[in-house]
Structures are given as C-alpha cells and as structure tokens.
C-alpha positions in Angstrom: -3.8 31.5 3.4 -5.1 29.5 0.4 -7.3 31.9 -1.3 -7.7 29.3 -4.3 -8.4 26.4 -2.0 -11.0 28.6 0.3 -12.5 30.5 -2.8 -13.3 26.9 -4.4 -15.0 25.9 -1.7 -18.7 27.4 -2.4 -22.2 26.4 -1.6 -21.9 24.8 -5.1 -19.0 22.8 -4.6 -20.6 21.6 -1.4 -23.4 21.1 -2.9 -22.1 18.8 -5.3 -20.1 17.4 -3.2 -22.7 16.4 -1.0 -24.6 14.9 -3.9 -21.7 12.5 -4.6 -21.3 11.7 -0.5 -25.3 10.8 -0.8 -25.1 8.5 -3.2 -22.1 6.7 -1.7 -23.6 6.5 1.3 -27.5 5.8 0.2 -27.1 3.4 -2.8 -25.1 1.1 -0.9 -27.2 1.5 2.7 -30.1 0.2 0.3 -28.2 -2.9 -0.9 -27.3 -3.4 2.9 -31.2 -3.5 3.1 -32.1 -5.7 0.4 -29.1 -8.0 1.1 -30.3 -8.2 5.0 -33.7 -9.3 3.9 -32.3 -11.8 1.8 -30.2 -12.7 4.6 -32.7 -13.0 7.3 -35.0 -15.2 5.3 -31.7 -17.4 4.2 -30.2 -17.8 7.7 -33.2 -17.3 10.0 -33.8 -15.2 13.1 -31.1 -16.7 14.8 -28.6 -17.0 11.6 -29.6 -13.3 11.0 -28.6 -12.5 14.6 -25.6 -14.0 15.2 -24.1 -12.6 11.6 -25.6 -9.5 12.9 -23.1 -9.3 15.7 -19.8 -10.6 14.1 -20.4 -7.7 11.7 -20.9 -5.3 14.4 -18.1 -6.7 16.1 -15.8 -5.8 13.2 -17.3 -2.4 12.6 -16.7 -1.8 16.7 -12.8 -3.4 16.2 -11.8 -1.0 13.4 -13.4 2.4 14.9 -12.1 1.5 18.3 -8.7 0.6 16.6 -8.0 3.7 14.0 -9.6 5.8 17.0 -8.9 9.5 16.3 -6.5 9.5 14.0 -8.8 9.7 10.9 -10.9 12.3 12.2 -7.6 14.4 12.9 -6.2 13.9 9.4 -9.4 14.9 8.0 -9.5 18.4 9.9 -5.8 19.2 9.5 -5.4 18.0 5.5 -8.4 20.3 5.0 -6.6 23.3 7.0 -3.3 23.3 5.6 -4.6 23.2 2.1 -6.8 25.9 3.2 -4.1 27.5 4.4 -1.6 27.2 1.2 0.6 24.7 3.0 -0.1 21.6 0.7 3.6 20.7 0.6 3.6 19.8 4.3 0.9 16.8 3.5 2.9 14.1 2.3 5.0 13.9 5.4 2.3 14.0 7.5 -0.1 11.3 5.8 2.9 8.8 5.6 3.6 9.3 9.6 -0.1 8.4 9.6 0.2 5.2 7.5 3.0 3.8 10.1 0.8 4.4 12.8 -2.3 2.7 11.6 -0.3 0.2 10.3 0.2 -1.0 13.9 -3.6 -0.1 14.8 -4.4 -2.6 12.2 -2.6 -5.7 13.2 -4.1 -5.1 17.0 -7.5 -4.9 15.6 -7.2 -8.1 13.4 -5.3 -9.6 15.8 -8.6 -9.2 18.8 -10.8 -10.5 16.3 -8.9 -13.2 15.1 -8.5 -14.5 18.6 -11.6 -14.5 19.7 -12.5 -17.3 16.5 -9.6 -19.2 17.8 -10.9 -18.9 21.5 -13.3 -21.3 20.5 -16.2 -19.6 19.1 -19.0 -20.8 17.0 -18.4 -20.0 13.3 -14.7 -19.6 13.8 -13.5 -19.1 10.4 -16.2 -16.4 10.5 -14.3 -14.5 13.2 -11.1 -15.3 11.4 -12.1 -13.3 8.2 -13.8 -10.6 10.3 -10.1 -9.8 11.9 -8.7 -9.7 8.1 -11.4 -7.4 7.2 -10.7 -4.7 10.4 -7.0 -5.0 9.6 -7.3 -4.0 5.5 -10.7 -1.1 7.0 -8.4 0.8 9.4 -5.2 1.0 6.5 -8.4 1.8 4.1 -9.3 4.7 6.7 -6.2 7.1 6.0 -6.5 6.7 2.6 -10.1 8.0 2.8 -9.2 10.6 4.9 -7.0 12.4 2.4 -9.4 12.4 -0.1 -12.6 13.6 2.3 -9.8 16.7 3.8 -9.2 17.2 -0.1 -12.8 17.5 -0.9 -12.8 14.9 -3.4 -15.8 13.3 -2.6 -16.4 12.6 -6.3 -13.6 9.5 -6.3 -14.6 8.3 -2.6 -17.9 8.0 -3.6 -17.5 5.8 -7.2 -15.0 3.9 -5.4 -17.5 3.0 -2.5 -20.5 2.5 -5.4 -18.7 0.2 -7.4 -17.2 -2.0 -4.5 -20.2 -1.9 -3.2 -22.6 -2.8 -5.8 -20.1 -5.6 -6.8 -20.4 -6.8 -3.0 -23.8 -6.9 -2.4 -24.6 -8.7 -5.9 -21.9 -11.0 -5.2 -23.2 -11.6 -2.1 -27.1 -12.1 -2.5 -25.5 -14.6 -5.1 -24.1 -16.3 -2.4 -26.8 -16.9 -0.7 -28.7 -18.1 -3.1 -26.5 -20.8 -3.6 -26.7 -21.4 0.4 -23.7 -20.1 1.9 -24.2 -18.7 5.2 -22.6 -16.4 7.5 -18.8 -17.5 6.9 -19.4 -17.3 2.8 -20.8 -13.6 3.4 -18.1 -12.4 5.6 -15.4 -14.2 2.9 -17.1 -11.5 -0.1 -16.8 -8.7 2.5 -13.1 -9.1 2.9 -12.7 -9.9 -0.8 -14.7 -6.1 -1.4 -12.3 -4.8 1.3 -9.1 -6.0 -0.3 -10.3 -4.1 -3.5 -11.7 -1.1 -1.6 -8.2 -0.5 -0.2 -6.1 -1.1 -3.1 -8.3 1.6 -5.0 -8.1 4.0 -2.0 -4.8 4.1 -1.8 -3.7 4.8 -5.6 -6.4 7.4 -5.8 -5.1 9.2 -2.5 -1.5 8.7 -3.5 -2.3 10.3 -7.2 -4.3 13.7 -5.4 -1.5 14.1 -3.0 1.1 14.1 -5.8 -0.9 16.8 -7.6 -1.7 19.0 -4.9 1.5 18.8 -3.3 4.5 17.8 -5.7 7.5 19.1 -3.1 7.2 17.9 0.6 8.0 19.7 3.4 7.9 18.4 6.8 6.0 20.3 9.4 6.4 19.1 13.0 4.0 21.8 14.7 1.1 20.5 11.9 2.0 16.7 13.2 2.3 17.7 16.5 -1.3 19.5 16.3 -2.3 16.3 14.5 -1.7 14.0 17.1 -2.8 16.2 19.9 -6.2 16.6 17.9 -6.4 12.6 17.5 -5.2 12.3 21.1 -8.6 14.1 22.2 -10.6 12.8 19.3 -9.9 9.3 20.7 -11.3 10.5 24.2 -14.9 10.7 22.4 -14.6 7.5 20.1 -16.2 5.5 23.0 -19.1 8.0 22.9 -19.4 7.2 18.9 -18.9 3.4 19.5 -21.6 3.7 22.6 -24.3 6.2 21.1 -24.1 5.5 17.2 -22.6 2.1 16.4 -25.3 -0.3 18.5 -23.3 -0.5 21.5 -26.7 -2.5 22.7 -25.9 -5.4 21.3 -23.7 -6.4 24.2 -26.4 -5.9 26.7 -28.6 -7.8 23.7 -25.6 -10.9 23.4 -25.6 -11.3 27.7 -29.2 -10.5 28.4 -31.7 -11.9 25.5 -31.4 -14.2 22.3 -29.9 -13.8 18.9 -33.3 -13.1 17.6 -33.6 -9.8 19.7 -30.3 -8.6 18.3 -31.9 -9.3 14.5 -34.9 -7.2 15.2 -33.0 -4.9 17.1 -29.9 -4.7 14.0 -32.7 -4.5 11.3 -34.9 -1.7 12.7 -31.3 0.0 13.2 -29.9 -0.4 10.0 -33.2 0.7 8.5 -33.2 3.8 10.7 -29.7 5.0 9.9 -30.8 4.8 6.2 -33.1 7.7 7.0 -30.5 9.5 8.4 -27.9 9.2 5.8 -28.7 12.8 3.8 -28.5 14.9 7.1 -25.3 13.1 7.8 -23.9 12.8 4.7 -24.2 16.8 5.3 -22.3 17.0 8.5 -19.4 15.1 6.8 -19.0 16.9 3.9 -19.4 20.3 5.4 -16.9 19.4 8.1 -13.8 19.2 5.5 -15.3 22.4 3.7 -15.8 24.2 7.4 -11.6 23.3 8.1 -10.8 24.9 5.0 -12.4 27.9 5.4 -11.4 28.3 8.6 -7.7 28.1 7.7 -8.7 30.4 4.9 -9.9 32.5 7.7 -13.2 33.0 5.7 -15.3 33.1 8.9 -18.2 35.1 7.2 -18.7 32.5 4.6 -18.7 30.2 7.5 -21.6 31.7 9.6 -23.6 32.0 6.5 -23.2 28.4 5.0 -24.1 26.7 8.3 -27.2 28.8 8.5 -28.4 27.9 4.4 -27.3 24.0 6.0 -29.9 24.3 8.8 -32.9 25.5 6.7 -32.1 23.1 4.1 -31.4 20.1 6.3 -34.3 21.3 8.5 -37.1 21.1 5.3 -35.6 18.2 4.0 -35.9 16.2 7.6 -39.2 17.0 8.5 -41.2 15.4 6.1 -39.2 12.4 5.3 -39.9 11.7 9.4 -43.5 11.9 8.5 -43.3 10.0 5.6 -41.0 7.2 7.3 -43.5 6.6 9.9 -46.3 6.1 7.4 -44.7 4.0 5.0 -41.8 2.1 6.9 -43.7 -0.6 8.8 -45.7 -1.3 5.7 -42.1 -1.8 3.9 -40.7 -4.1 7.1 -43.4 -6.4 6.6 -42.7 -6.4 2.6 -38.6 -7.0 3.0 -38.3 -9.4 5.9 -41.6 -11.2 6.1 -44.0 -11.9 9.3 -41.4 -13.9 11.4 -39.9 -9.9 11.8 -42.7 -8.4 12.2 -41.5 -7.1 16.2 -39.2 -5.3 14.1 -41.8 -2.6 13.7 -42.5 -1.1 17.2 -38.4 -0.8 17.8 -38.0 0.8 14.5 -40.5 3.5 14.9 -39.0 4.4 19.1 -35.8 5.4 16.6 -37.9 6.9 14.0 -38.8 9.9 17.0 -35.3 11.2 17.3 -34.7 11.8 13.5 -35.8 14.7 13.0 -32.8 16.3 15.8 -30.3 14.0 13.9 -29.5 17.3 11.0 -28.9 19.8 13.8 -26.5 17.4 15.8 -24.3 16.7 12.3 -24.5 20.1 11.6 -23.2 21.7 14.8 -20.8 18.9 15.3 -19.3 19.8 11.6 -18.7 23.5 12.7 -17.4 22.4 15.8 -15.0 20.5 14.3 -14.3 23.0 11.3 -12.9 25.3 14.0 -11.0 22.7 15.9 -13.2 22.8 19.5 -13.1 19.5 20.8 -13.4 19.8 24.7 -17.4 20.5 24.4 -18.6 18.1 22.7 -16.0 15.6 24.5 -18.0 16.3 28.1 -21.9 16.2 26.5 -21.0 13.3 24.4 -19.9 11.0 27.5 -23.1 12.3 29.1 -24.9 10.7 26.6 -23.0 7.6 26.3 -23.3 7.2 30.3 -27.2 7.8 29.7 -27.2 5.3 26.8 -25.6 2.5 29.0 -27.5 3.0 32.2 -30.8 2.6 29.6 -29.7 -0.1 28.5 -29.0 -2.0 31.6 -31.9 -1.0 33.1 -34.5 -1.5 29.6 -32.3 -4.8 28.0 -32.5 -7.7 30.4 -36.6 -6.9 30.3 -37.5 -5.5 26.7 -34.8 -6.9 25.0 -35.0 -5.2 21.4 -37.6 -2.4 22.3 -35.2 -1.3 25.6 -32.5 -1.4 23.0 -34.3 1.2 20.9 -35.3 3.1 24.1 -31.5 3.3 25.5 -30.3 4.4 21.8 -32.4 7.4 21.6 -32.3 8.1 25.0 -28.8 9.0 24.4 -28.8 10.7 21.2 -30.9 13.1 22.4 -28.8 13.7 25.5 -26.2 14.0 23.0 -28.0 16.6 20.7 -29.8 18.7 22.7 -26.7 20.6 24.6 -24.5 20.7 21.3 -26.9 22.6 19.2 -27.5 24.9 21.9 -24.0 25.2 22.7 
C-alpha cells in the first residue's frame, strides 16, 4: 500500500479540495444562469427552448458515448496510487485514450447526422457533434486528474474556460447571434478546455509515475468496472440529465422545455456543494480503500453527513424564500410559470447530500451491483411519470417525474 498517498489524504486535503471542486462547479453554474437569462430574453421562449434541447442533446451524446469508462478510470487511478502502484497508470490511461478515441467519433458522428437529416438550425447540430467529440477525449483527461486528487488544476482550468465562455458569449448575443453563434463559442471553449486537460494530466502522470509498468489484472478490473458502470449510465442520463425533455420535444412546445430547462438548471445550482462533495470524496474514498485505511473511511463519511446535512437544510429554506423572487428578476414575466416547477424540484434537495454521499462510499469500495438495481427502479419510475404527467402538465409533470425518481433513487441507497 501507498502509505504516502493514503496518509495525504486528510479531512484537510478534502476539504480543500472540495473548496477548489465548488468553485469550479458554482462560478461557472452562475454564468450558465446569467448567460440563460440573457439568452431567453435574446432568443425568446421558443429560441430559448429549442437551444435548450440541442444543448441537452450534446450533454446526453457525450455521457451516453464515454459511458463508464470515466467513472472506472477515476476509481482505479485513485486505488493504485493508493495502493503504491503508480507506475502501472500510464499504460492503463493510454489504453483508455484509444478507446474513447472511437467513442468520440460515434458521438460526433450521431449528432452531426441528425443536422444533416434535415433539421432546423443545422449548422447548430453540426457544431454540437464537434463539441461531444473534443467532451468525451476531454473526459479521460479529467479523470486522471480527479483519481489524482488534483482538483486544484481541474478546477482553474474549468474557471478560466469558463469565464472566458460565458463573457464571450453574452457578447455574442448582444451583437444578435442566436443559437448557432452560441454553440460555435462553446466548441471554441471546448477545443481550449481539452488542449489544457490533456498537458496538465500528461505533466501529473509523468511526475507520479516516471517508469511504466503494464498491469493487465488493473485493466482488466478497469474494464469490467466500466463494463458495469455503463449498465447504470442510462439511470444517470434518465434521473439526472432531463431525460424529460424527450417526453417535453413529442408531447408539448418548445416553451415548456424553457421553463422546464430553467427551473432545472437553477435547481442543480443548489445542489452543486452537496455534490461537489460526493465527487471529491469518491477519489479520496478509492484511495483509502486501496490504502486499506477503512477506519479513516467510516469516520470521514460520518464528519461528510453532518456537515453536508447543516449546510443543506437551510439553503432549502432559504431557496424557497428567495428563488421565485430571483426568477422573476433574471428572466422577466414571460417566465414567470417557471416558478411553480422550480419549487416541485426545490422539495427533494434536501435528500440530494445523502444520495452523493453514500454513492461516493459505494463507489470508494468498488460495490456496483446495488446501486445498479435501485437506480433502474428509479429511472423506470422517472419514465412512467413522465408519460403519464408530460402529454397533460407539460413542464410541471416534468418536475413531478424528475423528483419522483430521485427519490426512488435515494431513499434505498442511503439506507442500504
């Protein structure tokens, strides 16, 4: 074992850690925000809605692409650190690189043929494929520097692409470009994103590991761990990434999908510390446990809770006072049936901490099977929501299907 690698990891270094993964996570979350309400008063309801979905769409492409893969990486980088086996992480990362590689070009390729297929805003859907393709290369290169712990260059890479985008953007459209203009910055900041990535995960691995040593049982573990990993991306695509807005796109308007994607995105702001949590506690939790530090484990997840708990709580409270007050401020009156759908998410917020929590043990200690069966409960409860709430309610059924299935989802994991 790595007693250097398992010893460094401490409530401090998570805690820091955790501060750098907030900020990455809540900075640019809050220029999504303010460049949304610039957006929906520059494009409209309908503008807003259809840009809404071509963004989903590539955020749906690239998870359902990359599926496992960077979630596997993630765990097993961490461990074999952990466990003082650095030297076998070169190998392993480039074996990852050829397989995205291919992962990529089918997710650009989808994308790309559905703005040839003859879809509105075609070059739209054109640069939306580009963007997947460059996200899912962009994906392994984060994932060696999250199972590193090095949240500290992750997150000023992500603040200063970011903050670049999102100026660069509300310039746009100011100027009056719509929804193809937007897209076209959003590759630009994904070209940049991935370069950056890339040298900064190449220059770690280089430090931390300056031999390599091939290891097929770690690569075989890998791809067995990504093989079942990839059996619950449906459930994250379904349950947390606005599966809805199929249901919304065949059943309702492009203006129910705006209410519905604002009242979302402002939601999943609120969520970002408890999450940001779970993620960076998940590397921490794989190191340890190749460490075989399983005390330090039991007592860090219980510090988590109470902390995640206290912090939760009253930002729900506060949220539902202050939030529909701020809607009406960002997006103006023609959104104002954003309110009522963003207050049916606000009620499951508070379980949202104890879900990232137990699912960043969980997958500290490598159990996948669990939360594999609850979570396609939930996404089957999610669906079935949404079928029957959608075609009638159209944003508000949305909400109601979402967290109908999040707390299917939560509810049995924490207990478990």
């Amino acid at each position: 074992m790595n007693r250097g690698s398992a010893e460094a990891t401490t409530g401090g270094s998570v805690l820091r850690s955790g501060l750098w993964a907030t900020a990455s996570r809540l900075l640019p979350q809050l220029y999504t925000l303010v460049v949304s309400g610039v957006a929906a008063r520059a494009l409209g309801p309908d503008g807003m809605g259809r840009q809404s979905l071509i963004a989903f769409a590539a955020v749906f492409a690239t998870t359902a692409a990359t599926l496992g893969l960077p979630t596997a990486l993630v765990r097993h980088v961490g461990e074999a650190f952990g466990a003082g086996r650095a030297e076998t992480l070169r190998p392993l990362v480039s074996a990852a690189w050829k397989i995205e590689t291919v992962a990529a070009l089918i997710g650009a390729a989808a994308l790309i043929g559905i703005g040839l297929s003859g879809q509105p805003l075609r070059d739209a859907w054109i640069l939306t494929g580009l963007v997947c393709g460059l996200s899912v290369l962009q994906k392994v290169a984060a994932s060696v520097l999250v199972g590193l712990q090095n949240w500290r260059a992750m997150s000023i890479i992500t603040l200063a692409v970011g903050t670049a985008g999102s100026a660069t953007t509300i310039l746009v459209l100011l100027l009056g470009g719509g929804v193809t203009a937007m897209i076209a910055v959003g590759a630009a900041s994904t070209v940049l994103a991935l370069i950056w990535t890339s040298f900064q995960a190449q220059r770690l691995l280089r430090r931390v590991a300056p031999e390599a040593s091939r290891d097929p049982a770690l690569n075989r573990r890998t791809w067995r761990y990504a093989a079942v990993a990839s059996v619950g991306v449906p459930v994250t695509l379904i349950v947390w990434f606005r599966s809805e807005f199929f249901f919304l796109a065949h059943y309702s308007s492009d203006r129910q999908i705006a209410l519905y994607s604002i009242a979302f995105s402002a939601s999943t702001a609120l969520v970002i510390l408890p999450q940001t949590i779970g993620n960076v506690l998940a590397p921490a939790f794989a190191t340890l446990h190749g460490a075989q530090s399983r005390a330090r484990m039991r007592s860090g997840f219980g510090r988590a809770c109470r902390l995640l708990l206290t912090m939760t709580i009253p930002l729900t409270g506060a949220a539902a006072a202050l939030g529909p007050e701020t809607l009406r401020l960002v997006y103006g009156s023609a959104y104002h049936d954003t309110i009522p759908v963003f207050l049916i998410m606000l009620c499951v917020l508070p379980f949202v901490p104890l879900l990232q929590l137990s699912m960043a043990f969980l997958f500290g200690i490598g159990l996948q099977w669990v939360p594999t069966f609850v979570g396609a409960a939930a996404a089957g409860v999610d669906l079935g929501l949404a079928y029957l709430l959608i075609p009638h309610h159209g944003a508000v059924g949305a909400a109601l299907a979402n967290a109908g299935g999040q707390l299917v989802l939560t509810v049995p994991l924490v207990a478990y």
